[in-house]
PAZAPA-4460 file (N, C-alpha, C; in steps of 0.05 Angstrom, whole numbers, plus 32768, in hexadecimal, padded with zeros to 4 digits):
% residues 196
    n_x    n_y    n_z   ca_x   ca_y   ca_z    c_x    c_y    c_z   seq   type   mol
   8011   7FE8   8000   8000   8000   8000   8012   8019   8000     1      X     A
   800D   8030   7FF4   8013   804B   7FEB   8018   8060   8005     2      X     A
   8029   8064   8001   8024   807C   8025   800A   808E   801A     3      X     A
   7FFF   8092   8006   7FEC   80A2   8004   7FD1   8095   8004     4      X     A
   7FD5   8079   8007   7FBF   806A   8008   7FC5   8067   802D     5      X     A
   7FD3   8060   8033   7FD2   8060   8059   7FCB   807B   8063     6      X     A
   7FD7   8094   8055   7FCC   80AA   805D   7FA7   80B6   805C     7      X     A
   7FA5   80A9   804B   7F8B   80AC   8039   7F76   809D   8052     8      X     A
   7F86   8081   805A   7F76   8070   806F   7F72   807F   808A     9      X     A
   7F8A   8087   8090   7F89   8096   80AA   7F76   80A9   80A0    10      X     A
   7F6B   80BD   8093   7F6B   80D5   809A   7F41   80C6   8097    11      X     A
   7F3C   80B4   807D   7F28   80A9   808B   7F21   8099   80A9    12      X     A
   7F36   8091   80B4   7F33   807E   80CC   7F31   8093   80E5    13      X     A
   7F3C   80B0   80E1   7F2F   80C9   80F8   7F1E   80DC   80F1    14      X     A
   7F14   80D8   80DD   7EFC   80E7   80D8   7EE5   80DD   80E0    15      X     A
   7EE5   80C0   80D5   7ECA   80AD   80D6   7EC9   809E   80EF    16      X     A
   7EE4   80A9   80FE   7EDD   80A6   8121   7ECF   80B3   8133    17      X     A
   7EC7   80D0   812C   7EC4   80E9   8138   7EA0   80D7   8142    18      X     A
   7E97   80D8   8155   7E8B   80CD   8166   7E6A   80E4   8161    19      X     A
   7E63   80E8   8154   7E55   8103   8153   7E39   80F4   8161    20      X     A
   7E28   80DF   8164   7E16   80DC   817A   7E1B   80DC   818D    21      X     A
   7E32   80D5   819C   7E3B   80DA   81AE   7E43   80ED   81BB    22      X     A
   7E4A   8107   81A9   7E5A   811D   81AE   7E38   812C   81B5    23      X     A
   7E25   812B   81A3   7E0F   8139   81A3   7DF8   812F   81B6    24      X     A
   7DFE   811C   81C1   7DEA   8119   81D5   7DEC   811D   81EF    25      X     A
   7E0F   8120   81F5   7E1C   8127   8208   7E13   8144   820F    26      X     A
   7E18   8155   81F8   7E13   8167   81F6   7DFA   817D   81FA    27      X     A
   7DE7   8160   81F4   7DC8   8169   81FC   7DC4   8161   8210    28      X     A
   7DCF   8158   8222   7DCD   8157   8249   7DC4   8133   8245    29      X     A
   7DBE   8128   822B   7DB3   8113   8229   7DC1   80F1   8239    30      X     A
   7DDA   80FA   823F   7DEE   80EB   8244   7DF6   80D8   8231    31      X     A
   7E07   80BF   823B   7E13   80A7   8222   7E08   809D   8216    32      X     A
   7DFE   80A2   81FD   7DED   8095   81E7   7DED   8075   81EF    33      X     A
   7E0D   8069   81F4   7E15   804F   81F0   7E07   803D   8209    34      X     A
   7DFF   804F   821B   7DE8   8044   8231   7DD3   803A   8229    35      X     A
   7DC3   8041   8217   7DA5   803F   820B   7DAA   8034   81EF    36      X     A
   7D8E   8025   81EF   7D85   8014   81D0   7D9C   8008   81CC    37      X     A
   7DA4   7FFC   81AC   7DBD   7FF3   81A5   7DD2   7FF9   81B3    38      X     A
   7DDC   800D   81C6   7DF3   8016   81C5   7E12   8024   81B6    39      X     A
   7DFC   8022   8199   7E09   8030   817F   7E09   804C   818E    40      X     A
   7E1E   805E   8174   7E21   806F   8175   7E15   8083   8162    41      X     A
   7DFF   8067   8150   7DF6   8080   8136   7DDB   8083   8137    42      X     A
   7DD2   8099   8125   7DC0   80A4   8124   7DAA   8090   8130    43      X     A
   7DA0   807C   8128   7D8E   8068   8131   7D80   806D   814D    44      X     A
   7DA6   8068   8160   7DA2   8063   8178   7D9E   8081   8186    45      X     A
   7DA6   8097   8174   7D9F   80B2   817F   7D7F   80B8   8185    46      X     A
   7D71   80A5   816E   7D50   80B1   815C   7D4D   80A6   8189    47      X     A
   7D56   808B   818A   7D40   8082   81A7   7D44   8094   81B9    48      X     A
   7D58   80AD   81B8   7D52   80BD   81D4   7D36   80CF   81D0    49      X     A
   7D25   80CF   81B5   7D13   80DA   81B8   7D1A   80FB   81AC    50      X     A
   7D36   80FE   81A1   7D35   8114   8198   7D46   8116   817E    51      X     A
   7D2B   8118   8167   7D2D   8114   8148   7D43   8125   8144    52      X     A
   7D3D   8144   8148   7D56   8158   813D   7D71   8149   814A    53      X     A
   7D7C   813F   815D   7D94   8139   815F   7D94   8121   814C    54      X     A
   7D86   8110   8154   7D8C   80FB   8136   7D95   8101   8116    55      X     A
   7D82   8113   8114   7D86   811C   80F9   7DA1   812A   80F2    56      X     A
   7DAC   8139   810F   7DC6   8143   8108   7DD7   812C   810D    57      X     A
   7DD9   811E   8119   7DE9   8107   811F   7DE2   80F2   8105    58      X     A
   7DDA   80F0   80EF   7DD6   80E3   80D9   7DE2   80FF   80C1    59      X     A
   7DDE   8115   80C3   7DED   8125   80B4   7E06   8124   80B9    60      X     A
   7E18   8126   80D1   7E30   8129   80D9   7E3C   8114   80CB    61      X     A
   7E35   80FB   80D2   7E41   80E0   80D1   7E41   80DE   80B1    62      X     A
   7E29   80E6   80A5   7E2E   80E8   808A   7E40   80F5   8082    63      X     A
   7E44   8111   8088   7E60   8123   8080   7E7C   8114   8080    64      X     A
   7E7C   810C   8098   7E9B   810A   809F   7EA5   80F0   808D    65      X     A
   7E8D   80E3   807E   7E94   80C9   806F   7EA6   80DD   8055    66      X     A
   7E91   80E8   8049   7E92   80F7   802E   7EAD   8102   802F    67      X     A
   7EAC   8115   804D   7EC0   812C   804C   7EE2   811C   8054    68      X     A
   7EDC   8106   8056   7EFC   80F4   8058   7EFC   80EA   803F    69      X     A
   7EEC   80E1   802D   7EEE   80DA   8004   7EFE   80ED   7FFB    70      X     A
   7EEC   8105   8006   7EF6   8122   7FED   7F10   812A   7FF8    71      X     A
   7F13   812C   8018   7F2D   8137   801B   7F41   8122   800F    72      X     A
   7F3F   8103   8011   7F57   80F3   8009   7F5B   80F4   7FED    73      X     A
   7F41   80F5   7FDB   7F4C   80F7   7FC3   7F59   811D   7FB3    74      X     A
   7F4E   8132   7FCC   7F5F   8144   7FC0   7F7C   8144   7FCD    75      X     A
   7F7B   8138   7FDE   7F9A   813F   7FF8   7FB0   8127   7FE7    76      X     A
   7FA4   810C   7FE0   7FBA   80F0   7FDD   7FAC   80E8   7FBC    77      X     A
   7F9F   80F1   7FB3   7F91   80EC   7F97   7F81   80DB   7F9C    78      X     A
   7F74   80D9   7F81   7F54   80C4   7F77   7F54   80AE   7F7D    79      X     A
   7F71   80A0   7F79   7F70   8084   7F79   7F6E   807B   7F9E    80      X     A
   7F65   8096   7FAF   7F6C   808A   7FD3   7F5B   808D   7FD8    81      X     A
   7F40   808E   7FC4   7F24   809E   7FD0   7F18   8084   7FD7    82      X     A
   7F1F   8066   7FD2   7F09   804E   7FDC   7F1E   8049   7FF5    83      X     A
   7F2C   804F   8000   7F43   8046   8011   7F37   8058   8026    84      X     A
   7F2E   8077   8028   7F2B   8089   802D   7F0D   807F   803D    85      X     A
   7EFE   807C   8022   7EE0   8072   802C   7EDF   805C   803C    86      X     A
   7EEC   8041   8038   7EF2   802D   8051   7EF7   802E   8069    87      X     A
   7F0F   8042   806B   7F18   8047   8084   7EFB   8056   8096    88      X     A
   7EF1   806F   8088   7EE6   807E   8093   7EC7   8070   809F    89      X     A
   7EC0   805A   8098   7EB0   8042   8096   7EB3   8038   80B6    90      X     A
   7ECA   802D   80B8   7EDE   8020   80CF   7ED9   802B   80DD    91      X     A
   7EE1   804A   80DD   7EE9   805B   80F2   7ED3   805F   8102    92      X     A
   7EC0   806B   80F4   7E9F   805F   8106   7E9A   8051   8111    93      X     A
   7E98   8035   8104   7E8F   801E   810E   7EA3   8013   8130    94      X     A
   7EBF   801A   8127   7ED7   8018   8142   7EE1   8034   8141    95      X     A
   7ED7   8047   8151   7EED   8060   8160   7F01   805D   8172    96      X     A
   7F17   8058   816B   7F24   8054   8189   7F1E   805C   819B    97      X     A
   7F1D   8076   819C   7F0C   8087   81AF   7EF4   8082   81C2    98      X     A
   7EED   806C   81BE   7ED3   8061   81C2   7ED8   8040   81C9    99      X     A
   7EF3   803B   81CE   7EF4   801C   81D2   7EE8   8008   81B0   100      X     A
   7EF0   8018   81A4   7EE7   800A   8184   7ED1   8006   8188   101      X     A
   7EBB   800A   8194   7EA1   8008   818C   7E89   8028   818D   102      X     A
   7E86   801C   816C   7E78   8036   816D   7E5B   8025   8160   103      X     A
   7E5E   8040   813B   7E4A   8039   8139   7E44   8027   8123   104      X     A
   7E2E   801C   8109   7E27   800E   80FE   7E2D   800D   80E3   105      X     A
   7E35   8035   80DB   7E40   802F   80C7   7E2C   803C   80B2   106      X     A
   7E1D   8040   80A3   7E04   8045   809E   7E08   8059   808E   107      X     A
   7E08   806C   80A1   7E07   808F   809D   7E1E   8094   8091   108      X     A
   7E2F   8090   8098   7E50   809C   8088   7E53   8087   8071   109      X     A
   7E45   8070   8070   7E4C   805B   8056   7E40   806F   8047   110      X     A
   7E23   8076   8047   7E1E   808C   8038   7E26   80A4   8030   111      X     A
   7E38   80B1   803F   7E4E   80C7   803A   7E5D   80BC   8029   112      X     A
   7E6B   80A7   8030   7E82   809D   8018   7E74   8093   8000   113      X     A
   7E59   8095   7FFB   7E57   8089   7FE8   7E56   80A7   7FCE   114      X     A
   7E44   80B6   7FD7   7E3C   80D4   7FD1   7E5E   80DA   7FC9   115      X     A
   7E7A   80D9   7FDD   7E8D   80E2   7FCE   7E92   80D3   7FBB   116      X     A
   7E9F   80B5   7FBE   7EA2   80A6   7FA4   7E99   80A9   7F8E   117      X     A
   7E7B   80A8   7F8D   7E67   80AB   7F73   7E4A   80B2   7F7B   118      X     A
   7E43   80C1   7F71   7E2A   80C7   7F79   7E10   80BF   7F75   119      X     A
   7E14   80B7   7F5C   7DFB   80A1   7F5F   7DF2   8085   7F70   120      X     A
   7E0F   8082   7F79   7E0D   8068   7F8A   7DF7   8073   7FA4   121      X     A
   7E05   8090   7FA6   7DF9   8098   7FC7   7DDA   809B   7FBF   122      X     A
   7DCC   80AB   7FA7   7DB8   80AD   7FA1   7DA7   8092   7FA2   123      X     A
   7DB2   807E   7F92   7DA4   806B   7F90   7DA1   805C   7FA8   124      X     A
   7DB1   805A   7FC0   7DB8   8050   7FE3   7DA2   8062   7FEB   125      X     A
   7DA2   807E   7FED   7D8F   808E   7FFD   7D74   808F   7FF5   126      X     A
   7D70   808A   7FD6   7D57   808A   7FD7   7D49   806E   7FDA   127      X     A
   7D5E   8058   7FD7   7D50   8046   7FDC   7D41   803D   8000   128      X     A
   7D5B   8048   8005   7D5B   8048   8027   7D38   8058   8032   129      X     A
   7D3A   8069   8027   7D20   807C   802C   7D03   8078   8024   130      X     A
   7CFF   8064   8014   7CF1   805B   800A   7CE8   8043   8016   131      X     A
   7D01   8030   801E   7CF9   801C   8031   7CEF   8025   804B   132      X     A
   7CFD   8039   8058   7CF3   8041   8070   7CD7   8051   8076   133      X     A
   7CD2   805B   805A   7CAF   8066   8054   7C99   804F   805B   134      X     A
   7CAE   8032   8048   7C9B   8023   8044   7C9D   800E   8060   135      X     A
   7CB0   7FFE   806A   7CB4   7FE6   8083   7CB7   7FFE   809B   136      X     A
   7CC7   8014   809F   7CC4   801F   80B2   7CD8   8011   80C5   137      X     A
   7CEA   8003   80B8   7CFC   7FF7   80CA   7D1F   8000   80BE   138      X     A
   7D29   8012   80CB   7D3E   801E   80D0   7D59   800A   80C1   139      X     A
   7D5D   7FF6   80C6   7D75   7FE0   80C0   7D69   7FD3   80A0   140      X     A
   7D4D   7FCF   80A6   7D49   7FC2   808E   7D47   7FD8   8075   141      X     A
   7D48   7FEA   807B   7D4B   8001   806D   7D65   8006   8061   142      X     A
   7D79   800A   8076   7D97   8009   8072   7D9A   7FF4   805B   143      X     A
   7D95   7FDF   8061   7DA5   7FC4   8057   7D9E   7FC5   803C   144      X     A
   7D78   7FD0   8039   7D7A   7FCB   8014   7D8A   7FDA   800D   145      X     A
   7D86   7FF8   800F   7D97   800F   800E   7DB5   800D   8002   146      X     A
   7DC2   7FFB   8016   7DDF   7FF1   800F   7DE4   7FDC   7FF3   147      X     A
   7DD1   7FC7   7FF2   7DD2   7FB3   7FE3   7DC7   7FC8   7FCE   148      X     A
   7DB3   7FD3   7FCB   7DBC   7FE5   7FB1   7DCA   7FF7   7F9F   149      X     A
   7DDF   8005   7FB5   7DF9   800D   7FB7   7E05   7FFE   7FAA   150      X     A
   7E14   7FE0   7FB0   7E1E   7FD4   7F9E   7E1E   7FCC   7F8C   151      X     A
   7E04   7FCC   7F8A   7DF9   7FC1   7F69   7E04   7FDA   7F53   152      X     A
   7DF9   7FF3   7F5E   7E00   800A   7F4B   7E18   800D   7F4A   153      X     A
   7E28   8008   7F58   7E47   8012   7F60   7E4F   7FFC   7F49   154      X     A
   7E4C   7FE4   7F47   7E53   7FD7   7F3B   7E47   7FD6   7F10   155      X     A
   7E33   7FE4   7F0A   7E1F   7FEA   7EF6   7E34   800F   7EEC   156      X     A
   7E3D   801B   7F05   7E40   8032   7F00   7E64   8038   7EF2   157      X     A
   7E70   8026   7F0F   7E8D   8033   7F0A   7E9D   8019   7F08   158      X     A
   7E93   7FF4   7F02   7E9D   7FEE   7EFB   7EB4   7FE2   7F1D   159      X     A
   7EBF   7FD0   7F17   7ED8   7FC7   7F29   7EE1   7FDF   7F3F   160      X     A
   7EEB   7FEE   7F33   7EFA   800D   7F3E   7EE4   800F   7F53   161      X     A
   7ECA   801E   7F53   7EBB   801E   7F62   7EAE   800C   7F74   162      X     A
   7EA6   7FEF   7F67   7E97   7FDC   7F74   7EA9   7FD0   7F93   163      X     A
   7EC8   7FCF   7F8C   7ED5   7FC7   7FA7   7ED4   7FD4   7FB9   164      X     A
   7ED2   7FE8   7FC0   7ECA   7FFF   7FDC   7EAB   7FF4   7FE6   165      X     A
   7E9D   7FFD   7FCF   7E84   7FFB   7FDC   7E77   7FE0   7FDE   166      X     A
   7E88   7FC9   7FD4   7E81   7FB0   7FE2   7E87   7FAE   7FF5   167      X     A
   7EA9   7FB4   7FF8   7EA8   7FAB   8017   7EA2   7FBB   802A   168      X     A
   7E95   7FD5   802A   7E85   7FE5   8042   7E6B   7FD5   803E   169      X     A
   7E5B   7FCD   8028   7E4B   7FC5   8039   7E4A   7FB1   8040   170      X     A
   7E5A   7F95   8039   7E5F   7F75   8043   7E69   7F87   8066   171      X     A
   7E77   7F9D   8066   7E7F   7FA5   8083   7E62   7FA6   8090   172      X     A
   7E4F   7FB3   8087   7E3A   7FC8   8095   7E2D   7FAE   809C   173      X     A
   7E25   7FA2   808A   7E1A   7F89   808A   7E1F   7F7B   80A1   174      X     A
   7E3C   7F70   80A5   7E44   7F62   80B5   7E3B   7F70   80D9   175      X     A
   7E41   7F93   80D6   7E34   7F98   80E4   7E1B   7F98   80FB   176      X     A
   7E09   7F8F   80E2   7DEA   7F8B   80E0   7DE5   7F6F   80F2   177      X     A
   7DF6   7F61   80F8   7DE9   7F44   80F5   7DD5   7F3B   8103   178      X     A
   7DD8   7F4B   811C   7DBF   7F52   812B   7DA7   7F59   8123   179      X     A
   7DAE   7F69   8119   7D97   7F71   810B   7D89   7F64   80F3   180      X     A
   7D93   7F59   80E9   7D93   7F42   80DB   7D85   7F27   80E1   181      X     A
   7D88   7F20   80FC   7D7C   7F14   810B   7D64   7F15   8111   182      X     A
   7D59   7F2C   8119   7D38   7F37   8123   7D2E   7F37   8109   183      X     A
   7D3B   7F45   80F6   7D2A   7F4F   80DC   7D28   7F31   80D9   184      X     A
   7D2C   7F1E   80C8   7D2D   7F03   80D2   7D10   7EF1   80E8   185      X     A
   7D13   7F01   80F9   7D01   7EF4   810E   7CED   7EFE   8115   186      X     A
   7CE4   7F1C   8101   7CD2   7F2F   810A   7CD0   7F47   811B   187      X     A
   7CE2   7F3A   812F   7CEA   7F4F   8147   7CF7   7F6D   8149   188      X     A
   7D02   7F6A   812E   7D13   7F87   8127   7D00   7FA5   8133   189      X     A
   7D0D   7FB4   813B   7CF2   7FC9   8145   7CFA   7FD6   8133   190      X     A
   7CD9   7FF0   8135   7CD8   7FFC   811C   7CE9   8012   8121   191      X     A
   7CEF   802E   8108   7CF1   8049   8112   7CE4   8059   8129   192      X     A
   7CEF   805B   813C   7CE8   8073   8151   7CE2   805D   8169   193      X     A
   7CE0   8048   8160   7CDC   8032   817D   7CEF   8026   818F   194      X     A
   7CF6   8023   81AA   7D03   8027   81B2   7D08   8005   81AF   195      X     A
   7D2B   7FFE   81AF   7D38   7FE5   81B1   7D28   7FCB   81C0   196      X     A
***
C-alpha cells in the first residue's frame, strides 16, 4: 500500500470516528446514548431518546464526515485513495478508539461515502432507503435494501473501480446488522420511533 493510500486511511479512520451522537446528546443534558436502546452511537439509537431534531443532526453529521474524508483524500492524496478513504471512514464509526471501538452501525456515513464516490450510488441507497421506511417503517430493514442497492448501481455504474468499496462497506454494514437480521427474520425487529 501507497503512503497516500495509508494517509488517505488515517485521515478516513479520524474523521468517521468523531462520535457525533454521542457528543450531541451529552450535550443536550441527555447523557450516554450507549446506556439506552442498542447502545449504538447512531442516529437510530439517538431517534429512542425521544428527540427527532437531535437525530436528524446526528444522521446529517455522520453523513458529512463520511463524504467530507472521500473528498478531502481524493483532493489531499488523489482519486485513486478515495475507496481507501471511504472504508476507513466506515471503520472509524463502527470502532472509535475513543469509545473502546464500539460505536456505531455504519449506515449514515456509508451514505456519505457513497454521495462522495459517485452519486448516483448515494441517490439510488437514499431513495431506496426512504421509500422502504415510508413503506415497513422499520429503520434496519430500510438500511439493508438501501445498501444492497448501492451495490448493484455501483457495480451497473462505475464498473470494478467502484463496486470494491461499496461492497465491502456494505458486506461490513451488513455484518453489522446481524442482529438485526435476526428479529427482521423473527418479526420482532421494532419499528421507527419504538423503543428497543
Amino acid at each position: 500500500m501507497s503512503s497516500a493510500m495509508l494517509w488517505a486511511a488515517l485521515l478516513g479512520l479520524l474523521l468517521g470516528s468523531i462520535p457525533f451522537g454521542l457528543v450531541l446528546t451529552r450535550a443536550a443534558g441527555l447523557g450516554d446514548i450507549r446506556s439506552i436502546g442498542s447502545g449504538n452511537i447512531g442516529a437510530t439509537n439517538v431517534l429512542r431518546t425521544g428527540n427527532k431534531k437531535l437525530a436528524a443532526a446526528t444522521l446529517l453529521l455522520d453523513f458529512l464526515k463520511g463524504a467530507v474524508a472521500v473528498w478531502l483524500a481524493g483532493a489531499l492524496f488523489g482519486p485513486e485513495t478515495a475507496g481507501i478513504a471511504a472504508i476507513a471512514a466506515v471503520l472509524g464509526h463502527c470502532h472509535p478508539p475513543w469509545l473502546g471501538f464500539r460505536g456505531g452501525k455504519g449506515v449514515a456515513t456509508a451514505l456519505g461515502v457513497f454521495l462522495a464516490l459517485a452519486w448516483p450510488v448515494f441517490v439510488a441507497a437514499g431513495l431506496t432507503w426512504l421509500a422502504m421506511a415510508k413503506l415497513v417503517k422499520i429503520s434496519s430493514a430500510s438500511a439493508l435494501a438501501g445498501l444492497l442497492v448501492a451495490a448493484l448501481v455501483a457495480w451497473l455504474w462505475g464498473g470494478w473501480p467502484l463496486f470494491w468499496p461499496v461492497a465491502l462497506i456494505v458486506a461490513y454494514v451488513y455484518l453489522r446488522h446481524h442482529a438485526n437480521i435476526r428479529r427482521l427474520l423473527a418479526g420482532t425487529e421494532p419499528r421507527i420511533g419504538q423503543g428497543k
